[in-house]
FIKOLZA-1660 file (N, C-alpha, C; in steps of 0.1 Angstrom, whole numbers, plus 5000, padded with zeros to 4 digits):
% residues 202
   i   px   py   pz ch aa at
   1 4900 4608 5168  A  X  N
   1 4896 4616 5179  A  X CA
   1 4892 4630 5174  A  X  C
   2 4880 4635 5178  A  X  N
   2 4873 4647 5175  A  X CA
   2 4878 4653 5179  A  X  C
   3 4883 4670 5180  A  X  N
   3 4888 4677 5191  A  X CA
   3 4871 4688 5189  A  X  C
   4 4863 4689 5200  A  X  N
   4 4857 4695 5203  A  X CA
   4 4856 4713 5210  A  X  C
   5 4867 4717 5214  A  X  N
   5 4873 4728 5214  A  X CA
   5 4888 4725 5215  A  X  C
   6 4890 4743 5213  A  X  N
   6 4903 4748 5217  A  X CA
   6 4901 4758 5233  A  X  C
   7 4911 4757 5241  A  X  N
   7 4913 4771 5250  A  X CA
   7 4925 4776 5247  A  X  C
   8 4927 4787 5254  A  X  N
   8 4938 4794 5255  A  X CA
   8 4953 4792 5260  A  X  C
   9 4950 4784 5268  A  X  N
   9 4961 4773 5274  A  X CA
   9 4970 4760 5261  A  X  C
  10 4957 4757 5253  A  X  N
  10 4958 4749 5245  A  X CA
  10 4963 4756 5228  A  X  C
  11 4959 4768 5225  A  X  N
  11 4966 4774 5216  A  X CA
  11 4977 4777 5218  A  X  C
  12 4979 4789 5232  A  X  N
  12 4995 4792 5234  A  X CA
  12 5007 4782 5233  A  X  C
  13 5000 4771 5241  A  X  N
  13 5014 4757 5240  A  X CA
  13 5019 4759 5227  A  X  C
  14 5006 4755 5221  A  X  N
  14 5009 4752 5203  A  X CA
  14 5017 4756 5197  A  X  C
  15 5015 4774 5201  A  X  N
  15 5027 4785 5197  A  X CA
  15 5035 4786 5205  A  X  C
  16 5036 4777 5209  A  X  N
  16 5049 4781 5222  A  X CA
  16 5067 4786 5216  A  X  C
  17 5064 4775 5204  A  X  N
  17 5081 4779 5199  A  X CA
  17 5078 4792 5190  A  X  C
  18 5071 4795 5183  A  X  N
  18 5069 4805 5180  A  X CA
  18 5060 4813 5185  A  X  C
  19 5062 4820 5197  A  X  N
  19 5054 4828 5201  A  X CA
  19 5052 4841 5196  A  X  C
  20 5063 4845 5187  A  X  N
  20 5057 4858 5179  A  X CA
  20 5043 4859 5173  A  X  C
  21 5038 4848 5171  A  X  N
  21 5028 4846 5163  A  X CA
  21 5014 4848 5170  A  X  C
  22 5015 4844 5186  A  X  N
  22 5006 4847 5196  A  X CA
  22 5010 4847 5207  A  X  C
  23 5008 4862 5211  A  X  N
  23 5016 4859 5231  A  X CA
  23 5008 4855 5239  A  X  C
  24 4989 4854 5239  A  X  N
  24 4981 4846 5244  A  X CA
  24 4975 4856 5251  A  X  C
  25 4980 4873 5244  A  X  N
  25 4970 4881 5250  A  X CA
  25 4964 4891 5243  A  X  C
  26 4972 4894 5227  A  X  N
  26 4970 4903 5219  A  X CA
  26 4958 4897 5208  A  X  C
  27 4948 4898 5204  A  X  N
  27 4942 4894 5195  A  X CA
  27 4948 4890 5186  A  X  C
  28 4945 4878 5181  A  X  N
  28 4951 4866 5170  A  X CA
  28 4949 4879 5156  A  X  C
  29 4963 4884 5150  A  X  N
  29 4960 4896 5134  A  X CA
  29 4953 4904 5135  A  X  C
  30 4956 4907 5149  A  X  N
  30 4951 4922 5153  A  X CA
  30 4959 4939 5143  A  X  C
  31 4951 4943 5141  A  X  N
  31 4960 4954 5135  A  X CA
  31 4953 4968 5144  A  X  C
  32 4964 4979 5141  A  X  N
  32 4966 4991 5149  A  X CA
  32 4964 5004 5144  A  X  C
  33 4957 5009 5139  A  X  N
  33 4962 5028 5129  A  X CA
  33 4969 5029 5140  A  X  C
  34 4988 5035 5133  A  X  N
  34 4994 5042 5136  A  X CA
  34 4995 5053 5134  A  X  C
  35 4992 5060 5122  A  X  N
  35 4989 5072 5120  A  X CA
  35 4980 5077 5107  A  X  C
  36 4971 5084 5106  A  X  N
  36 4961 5090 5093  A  X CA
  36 4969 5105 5090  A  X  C
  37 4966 5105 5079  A  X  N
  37 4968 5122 5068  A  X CA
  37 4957 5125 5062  A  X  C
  38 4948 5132 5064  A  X  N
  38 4942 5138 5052  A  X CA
  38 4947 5152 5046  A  X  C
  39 4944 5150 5034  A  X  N
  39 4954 5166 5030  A  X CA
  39 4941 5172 5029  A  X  C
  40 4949 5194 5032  A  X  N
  40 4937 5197 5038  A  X CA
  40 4941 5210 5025  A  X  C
  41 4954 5212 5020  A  X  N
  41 4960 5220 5011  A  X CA
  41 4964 5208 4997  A  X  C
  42 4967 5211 4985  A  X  N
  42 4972 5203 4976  A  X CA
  42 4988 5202 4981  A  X  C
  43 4990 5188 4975  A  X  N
  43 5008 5182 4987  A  X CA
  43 5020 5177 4975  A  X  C
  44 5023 5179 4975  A  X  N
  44 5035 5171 4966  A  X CA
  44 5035 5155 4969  A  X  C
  45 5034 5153 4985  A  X  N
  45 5038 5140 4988  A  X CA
  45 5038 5139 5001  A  X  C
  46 5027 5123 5006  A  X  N
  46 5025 5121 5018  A  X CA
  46 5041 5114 5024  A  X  C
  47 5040 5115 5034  A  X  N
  47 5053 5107 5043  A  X CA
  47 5054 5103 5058  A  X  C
  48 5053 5093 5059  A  X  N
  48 5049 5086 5072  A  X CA
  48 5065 5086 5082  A  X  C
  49 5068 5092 5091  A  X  N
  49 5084 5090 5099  A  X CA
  49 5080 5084 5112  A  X  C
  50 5093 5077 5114  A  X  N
  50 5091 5072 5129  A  X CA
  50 5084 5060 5128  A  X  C
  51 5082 5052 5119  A  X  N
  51 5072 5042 5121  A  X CA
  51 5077 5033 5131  A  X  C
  52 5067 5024 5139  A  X  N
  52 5071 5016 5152  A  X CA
  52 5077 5003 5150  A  X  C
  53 5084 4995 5153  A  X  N
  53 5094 4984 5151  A  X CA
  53 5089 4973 5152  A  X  C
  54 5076 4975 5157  A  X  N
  54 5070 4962 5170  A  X CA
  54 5059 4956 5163  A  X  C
  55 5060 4960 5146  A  X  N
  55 5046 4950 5144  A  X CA
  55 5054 4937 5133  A  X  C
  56 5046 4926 5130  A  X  N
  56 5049 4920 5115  A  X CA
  56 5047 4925 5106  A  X  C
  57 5035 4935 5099  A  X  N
  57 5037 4940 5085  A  X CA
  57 5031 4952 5089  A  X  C
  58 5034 4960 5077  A  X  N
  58 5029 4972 5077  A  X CA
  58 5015 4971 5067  A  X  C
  59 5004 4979 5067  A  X  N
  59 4993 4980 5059  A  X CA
  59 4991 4998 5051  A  X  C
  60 4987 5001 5043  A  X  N
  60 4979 5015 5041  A  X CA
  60 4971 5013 5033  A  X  C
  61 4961 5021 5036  A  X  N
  61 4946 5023 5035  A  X CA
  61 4942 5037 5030  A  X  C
  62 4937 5038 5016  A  X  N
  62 4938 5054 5013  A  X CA
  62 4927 5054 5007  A  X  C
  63 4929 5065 4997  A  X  N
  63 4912 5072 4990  A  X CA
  63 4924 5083 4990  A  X  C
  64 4924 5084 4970  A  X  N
  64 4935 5099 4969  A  X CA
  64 4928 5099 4952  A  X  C
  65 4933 5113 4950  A  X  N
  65 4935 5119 4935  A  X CA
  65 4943 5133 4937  A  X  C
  66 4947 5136 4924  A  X  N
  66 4958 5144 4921  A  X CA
  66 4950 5152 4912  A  X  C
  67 4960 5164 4907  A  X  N
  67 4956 5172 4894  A  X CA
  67 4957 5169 4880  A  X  C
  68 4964 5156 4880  A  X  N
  68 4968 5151 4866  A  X CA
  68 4954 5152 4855  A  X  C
  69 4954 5162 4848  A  X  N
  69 4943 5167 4840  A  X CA
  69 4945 5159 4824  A  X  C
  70 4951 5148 4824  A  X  N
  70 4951 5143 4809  A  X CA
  70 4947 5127 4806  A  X  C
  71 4943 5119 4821  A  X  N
  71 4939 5105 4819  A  X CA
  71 4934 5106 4830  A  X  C
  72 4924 5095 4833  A  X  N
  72 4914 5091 4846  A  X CA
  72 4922 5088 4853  A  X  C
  73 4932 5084 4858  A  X  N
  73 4941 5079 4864  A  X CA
  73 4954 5082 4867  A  X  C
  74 4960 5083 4882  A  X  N
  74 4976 5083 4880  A  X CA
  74 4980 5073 4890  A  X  C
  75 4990 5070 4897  A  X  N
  75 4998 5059 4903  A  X CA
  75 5004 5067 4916  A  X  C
  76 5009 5059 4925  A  X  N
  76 5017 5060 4938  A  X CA
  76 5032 5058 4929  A  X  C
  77 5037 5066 4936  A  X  N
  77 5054 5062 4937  A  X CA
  77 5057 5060 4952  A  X  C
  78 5060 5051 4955  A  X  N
  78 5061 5043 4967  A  X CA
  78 5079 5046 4973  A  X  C
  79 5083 5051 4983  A  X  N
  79 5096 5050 4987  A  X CA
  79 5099 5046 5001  A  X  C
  80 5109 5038 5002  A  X  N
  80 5108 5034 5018  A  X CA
  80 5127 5047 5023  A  X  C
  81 5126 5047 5034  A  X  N
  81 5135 5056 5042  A  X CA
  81 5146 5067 5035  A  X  C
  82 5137 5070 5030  A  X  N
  82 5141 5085 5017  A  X CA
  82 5153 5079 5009  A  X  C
  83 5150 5063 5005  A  X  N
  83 5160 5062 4991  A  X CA
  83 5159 5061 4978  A  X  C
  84 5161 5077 4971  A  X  N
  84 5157 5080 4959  A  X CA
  84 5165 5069 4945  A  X  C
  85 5176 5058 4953  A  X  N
  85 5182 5053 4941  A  X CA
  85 5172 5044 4935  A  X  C
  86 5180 5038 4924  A  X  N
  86 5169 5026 4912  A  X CA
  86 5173 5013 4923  A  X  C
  87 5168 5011 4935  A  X  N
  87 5168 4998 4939  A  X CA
  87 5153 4995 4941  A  X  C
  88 5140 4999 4931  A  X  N
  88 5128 4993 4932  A  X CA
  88 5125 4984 4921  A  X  C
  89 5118 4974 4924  A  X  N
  89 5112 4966 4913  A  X CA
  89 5099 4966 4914  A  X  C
  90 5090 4965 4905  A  X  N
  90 5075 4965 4906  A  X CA
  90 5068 4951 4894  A  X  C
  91 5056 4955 4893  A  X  N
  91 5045 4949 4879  A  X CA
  91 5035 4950 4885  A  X  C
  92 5026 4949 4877  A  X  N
  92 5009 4950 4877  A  X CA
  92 5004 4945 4867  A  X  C
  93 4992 4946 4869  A  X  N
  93 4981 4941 4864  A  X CA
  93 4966 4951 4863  A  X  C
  94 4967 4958 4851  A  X  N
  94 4954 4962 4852  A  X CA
  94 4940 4959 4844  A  X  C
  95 4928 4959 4842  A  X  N
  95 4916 4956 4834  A  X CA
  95 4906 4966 4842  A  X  C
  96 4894 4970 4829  A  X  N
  96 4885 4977 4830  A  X CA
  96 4873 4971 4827  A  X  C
  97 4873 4960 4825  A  X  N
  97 4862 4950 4824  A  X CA
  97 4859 4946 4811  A  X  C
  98 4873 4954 4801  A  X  N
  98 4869 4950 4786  A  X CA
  98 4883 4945 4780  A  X  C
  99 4891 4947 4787  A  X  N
  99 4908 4946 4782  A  X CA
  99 4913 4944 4793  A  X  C
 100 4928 4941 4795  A  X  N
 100 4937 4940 4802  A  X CA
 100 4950 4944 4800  A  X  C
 101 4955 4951 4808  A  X  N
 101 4972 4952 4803  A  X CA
 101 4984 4951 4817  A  X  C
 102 4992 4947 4813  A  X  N
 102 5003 4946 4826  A  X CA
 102 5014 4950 4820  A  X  C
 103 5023 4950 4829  A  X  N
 103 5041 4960 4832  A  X CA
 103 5050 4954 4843  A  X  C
 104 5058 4958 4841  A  X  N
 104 5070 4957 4854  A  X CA
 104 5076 4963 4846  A  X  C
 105 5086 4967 4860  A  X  N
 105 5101 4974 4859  A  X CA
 105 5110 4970 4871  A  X  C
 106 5124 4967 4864  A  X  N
 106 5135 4965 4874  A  X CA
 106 5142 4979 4873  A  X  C
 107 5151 4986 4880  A  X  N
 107 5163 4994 4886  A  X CA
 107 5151 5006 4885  A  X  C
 108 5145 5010 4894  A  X  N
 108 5133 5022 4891  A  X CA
 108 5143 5028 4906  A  X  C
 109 5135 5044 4907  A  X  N
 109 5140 5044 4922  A  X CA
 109 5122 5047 4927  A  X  C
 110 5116 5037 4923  A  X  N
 110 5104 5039 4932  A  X CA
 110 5096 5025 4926  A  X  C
 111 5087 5021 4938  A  X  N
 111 5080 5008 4936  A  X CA
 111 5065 5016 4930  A  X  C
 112 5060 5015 4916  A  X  N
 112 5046 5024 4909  A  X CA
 112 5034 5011 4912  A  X  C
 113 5027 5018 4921  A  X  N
 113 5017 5014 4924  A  X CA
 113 5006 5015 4919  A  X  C
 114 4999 5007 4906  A  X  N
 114 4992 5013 4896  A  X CA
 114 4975 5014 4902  A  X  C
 115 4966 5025 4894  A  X  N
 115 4951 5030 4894  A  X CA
 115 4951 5035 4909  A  X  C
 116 4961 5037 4920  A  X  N
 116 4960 5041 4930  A  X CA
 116 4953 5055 4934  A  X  C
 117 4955 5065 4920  A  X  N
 117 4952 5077 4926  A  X CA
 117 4941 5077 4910  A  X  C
 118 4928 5084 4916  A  X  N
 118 4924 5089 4903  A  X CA
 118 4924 5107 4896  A  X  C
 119 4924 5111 4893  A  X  N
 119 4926 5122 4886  A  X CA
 119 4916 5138 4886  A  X  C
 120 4920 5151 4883  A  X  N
 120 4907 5156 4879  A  X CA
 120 4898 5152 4869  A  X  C
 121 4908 5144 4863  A  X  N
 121 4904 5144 4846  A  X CA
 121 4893 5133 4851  A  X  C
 122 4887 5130 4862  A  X  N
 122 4882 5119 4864  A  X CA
 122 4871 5125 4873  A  X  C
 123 4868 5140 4872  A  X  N
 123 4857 5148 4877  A  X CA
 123 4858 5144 4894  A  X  C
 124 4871 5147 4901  A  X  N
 124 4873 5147 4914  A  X CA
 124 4867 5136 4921  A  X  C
 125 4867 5123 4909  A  X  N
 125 4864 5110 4921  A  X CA
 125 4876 5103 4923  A  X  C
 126 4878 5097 4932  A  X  N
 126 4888 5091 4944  A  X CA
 126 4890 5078 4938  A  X  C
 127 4902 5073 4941  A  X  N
 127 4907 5058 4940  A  X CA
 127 4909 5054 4953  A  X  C
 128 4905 5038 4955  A  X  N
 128 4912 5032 4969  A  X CA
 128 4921 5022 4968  A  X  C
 129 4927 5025 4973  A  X  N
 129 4941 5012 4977  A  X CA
 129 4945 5009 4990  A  X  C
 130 4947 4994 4990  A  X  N
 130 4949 4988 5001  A  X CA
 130 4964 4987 4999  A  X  C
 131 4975 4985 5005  A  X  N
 131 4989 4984 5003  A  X CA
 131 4994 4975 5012  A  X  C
 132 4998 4965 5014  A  X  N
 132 5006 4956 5026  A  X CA
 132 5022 4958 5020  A  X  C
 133 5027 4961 5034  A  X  N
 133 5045 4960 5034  A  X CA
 133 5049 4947 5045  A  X  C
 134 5054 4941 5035  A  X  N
 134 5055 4924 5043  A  X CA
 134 5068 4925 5049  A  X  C
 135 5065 4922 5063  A  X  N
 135 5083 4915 5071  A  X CA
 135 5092 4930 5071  A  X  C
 136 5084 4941 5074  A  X  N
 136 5090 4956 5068  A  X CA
 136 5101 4955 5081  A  X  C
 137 5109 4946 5092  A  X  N
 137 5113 4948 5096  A  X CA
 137 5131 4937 5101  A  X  C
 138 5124 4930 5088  A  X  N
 138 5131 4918 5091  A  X CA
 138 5143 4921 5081  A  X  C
 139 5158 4917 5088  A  X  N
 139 5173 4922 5074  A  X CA
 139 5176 4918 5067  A  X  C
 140 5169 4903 5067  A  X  N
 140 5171 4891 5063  A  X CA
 140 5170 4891 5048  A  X  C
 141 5160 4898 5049  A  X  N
 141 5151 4896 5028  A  X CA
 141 5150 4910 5032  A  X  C
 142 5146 4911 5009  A  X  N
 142 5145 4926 5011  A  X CA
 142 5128 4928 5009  A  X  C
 143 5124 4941 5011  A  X  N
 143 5112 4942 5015  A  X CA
 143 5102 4941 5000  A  X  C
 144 5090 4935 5007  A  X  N
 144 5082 4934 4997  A  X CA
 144 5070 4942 4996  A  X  C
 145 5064 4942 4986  A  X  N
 145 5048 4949 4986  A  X CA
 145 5040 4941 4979  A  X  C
 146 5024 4943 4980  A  X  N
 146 5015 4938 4975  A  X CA
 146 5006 4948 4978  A  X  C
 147 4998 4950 4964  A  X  N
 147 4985 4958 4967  A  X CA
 147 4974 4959 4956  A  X  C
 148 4961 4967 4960  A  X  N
 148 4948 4960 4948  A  X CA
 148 4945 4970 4952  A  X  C
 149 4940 4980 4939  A  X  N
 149 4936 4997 4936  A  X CA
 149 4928 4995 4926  A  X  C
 150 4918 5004 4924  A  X  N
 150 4911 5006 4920  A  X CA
 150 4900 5020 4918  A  X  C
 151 4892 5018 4908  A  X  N
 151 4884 5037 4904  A  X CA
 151 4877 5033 4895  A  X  C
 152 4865 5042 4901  A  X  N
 152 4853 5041 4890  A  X CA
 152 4850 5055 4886  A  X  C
 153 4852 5063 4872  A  X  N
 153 4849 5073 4867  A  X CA
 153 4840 5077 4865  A  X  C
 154 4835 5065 4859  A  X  N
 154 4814 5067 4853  A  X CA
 154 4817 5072 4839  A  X  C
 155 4824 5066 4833  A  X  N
 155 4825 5076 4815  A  X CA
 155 4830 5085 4816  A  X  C
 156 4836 5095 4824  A  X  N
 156 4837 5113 4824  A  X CA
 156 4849 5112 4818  A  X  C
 157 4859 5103 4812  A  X  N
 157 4868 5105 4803  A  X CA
 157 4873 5092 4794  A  X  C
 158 4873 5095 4782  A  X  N
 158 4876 5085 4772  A  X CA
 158 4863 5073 4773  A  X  C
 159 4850 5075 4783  A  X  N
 159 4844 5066 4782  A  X CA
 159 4845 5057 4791  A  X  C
 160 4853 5056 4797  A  X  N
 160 4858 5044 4803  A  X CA
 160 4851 5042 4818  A  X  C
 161 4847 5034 4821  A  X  N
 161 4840 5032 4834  A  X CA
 161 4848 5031 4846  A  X  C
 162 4864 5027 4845  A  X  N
 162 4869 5023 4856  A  X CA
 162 4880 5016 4857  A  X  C
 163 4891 5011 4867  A  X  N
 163 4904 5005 4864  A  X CA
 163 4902 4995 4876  A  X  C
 164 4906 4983 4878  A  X  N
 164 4910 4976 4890  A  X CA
 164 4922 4971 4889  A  X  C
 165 4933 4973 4897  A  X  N
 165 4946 4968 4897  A  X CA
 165 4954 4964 4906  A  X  C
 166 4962 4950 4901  A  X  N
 166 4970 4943 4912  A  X CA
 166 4981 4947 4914  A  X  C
 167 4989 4953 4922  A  X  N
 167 5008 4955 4916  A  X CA
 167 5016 4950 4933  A  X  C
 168 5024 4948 4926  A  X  N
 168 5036 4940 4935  A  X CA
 168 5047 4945 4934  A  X  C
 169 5058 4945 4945  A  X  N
 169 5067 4952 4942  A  X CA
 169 5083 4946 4952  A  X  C
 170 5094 4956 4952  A  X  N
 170 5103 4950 4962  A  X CA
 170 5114 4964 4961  A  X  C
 171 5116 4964 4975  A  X  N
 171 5128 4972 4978  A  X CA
 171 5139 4964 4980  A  X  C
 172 5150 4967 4970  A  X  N
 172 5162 4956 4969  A  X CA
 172 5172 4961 4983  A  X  C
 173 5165 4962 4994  A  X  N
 173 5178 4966 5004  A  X CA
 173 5172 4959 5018  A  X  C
 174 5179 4954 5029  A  X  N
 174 5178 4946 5035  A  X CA
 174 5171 4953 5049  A  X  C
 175 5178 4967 5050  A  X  N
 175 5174 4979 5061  A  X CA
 175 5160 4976 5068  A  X  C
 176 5153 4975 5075  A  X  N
 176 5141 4981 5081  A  X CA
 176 5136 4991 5075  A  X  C
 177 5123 4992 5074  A  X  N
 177 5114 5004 5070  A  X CA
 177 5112 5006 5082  A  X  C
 178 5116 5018 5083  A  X  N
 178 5118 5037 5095  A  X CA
 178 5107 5043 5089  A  X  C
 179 5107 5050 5074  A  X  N
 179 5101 5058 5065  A  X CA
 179 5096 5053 5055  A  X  C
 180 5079 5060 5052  A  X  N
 180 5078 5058 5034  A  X CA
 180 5072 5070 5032  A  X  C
 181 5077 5070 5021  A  X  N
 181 5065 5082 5011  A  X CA
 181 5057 5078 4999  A  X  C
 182 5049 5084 4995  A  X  N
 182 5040 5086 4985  A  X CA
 182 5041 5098 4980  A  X  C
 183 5039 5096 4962  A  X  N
 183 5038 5108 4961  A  X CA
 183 5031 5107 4943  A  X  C
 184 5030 5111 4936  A  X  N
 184 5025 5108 4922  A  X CA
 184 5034 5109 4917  A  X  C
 185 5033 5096 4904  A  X  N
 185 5040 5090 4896  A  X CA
 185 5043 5101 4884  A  X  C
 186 5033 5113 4884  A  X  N
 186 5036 5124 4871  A  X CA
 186 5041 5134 4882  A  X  C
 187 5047 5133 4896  A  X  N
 187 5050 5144 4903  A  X CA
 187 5035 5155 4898  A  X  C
 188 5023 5151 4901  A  X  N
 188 5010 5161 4903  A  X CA
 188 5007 5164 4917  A  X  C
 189 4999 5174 4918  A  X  N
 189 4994 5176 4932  A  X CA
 189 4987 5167 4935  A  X  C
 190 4989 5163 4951  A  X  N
 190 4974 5152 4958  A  X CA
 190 4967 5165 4966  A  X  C
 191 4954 5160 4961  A  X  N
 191 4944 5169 4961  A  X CA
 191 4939 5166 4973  A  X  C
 192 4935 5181 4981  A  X  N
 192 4925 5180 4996  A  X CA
 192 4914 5169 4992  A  X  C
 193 4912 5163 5013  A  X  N
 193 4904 5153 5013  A  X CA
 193 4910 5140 5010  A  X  C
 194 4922 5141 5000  A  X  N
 194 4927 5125 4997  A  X CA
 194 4930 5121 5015  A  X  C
 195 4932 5108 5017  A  X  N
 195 4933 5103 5031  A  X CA
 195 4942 5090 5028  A  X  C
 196 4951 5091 5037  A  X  N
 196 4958 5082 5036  A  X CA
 196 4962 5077 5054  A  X  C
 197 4961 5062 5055  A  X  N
 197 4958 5057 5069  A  X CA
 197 4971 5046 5070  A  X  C
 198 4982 5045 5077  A  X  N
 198 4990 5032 5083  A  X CA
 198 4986 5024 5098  A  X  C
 199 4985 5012 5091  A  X  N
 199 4987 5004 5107  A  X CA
 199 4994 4993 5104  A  X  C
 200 4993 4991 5117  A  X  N
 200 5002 4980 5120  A  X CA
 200 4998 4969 5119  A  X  C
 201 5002 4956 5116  A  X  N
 201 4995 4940 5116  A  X CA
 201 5004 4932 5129  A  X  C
 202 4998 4932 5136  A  X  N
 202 5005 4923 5149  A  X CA
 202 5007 4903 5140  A  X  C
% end
């Protein structure tokens, strides 16, 4: 038997036992900006408070560089509800289109989100990163990360045309994410204009 459509009547049932998944009114992975930063002074470090309870995952969405004046590149240090201990785990994956190199670390106190931020040393061009915080609300498991960063320099240091990178990560604590911060991995300035965006994923 063909099924020729779906309605609305006919999806909701579907979900009926799990209706978290669609209440039959909110757009099917609808997402929300909760709140944007652009820095308007150089910052030590972005930080998102109060975040809302009511979504499935969290997202960020940026475009940042720092002052780090000695490689094209620096990194996110990632923290959820101001906990500076070693309960982060991370790895990545980076290539420039000629090489490849990867990492992890267990007991860190920050999840390093690699090629996130690009540098001056990178003639004031910008990195972007997409960031998902999975199930940021659930006590069950501890929280996860996933994210893909990247920068294109154009040669202006060591030659190098650019970075694309995967990194993954986990906060070993069960809590809800309330809070996160960012901030650079060499403690550098984030430089005016960087923008950094949260929403929510229904």
């Amino acid at each position: 038997m063909a099924i020729s459509r779906l309605n609305q009547t006919t999806l909701q049932n579907g979900f009926e036992k799990y209706n978290q998944l669609w209440d039959g009114r909110s757009a099917v992975g609808s997402m929300e900006a909760i709140s944007s930063i652009t820095v308007a002074t150089a910052r030590t470090s972005i930080e998102f408070n109060n975040i809302p309870q009511t979504y499935s995952h969290l997202q960020i969405r940026s475009i940042g560089t720092t002052d780090r004046s000695t490689y094209a590149l620096d990194q996110f240090a990632l923290r959820f509800n101001g906990d500076s201990g070693n309960n982060y785990s991370f790895h990545y994956l980076r290539g420039n289109g000629s090489s490849a190199v990867s990492s992890g670390g267990a007991s860190y106190s920050y999840i390093y989100i690699e090629s996130s931020f690009s540098s001056t040393a990178g003639a004031s061009i910008f990195a972007a990163s997409i960031i998902d915080i999975l199930d940021y609300t659930n006590t069950n498991k501890n929280t996860t990360v996933r994210a893909l960063s990247g920068l294109d320099v154009n040669g202006t240091i060591n030659a190098v045309g650019g970075f694309v990178a995967l990194s993954s990560g986990a906060w070993l604590n069960t809590v809800a994410v309330t809070s996160l911060s960012i901030k650079s991995n060499y403690d550098q300035q984030i430089q005016p204009y960087s923008t950094f965006t949260l929403y929510g994923i229904k």
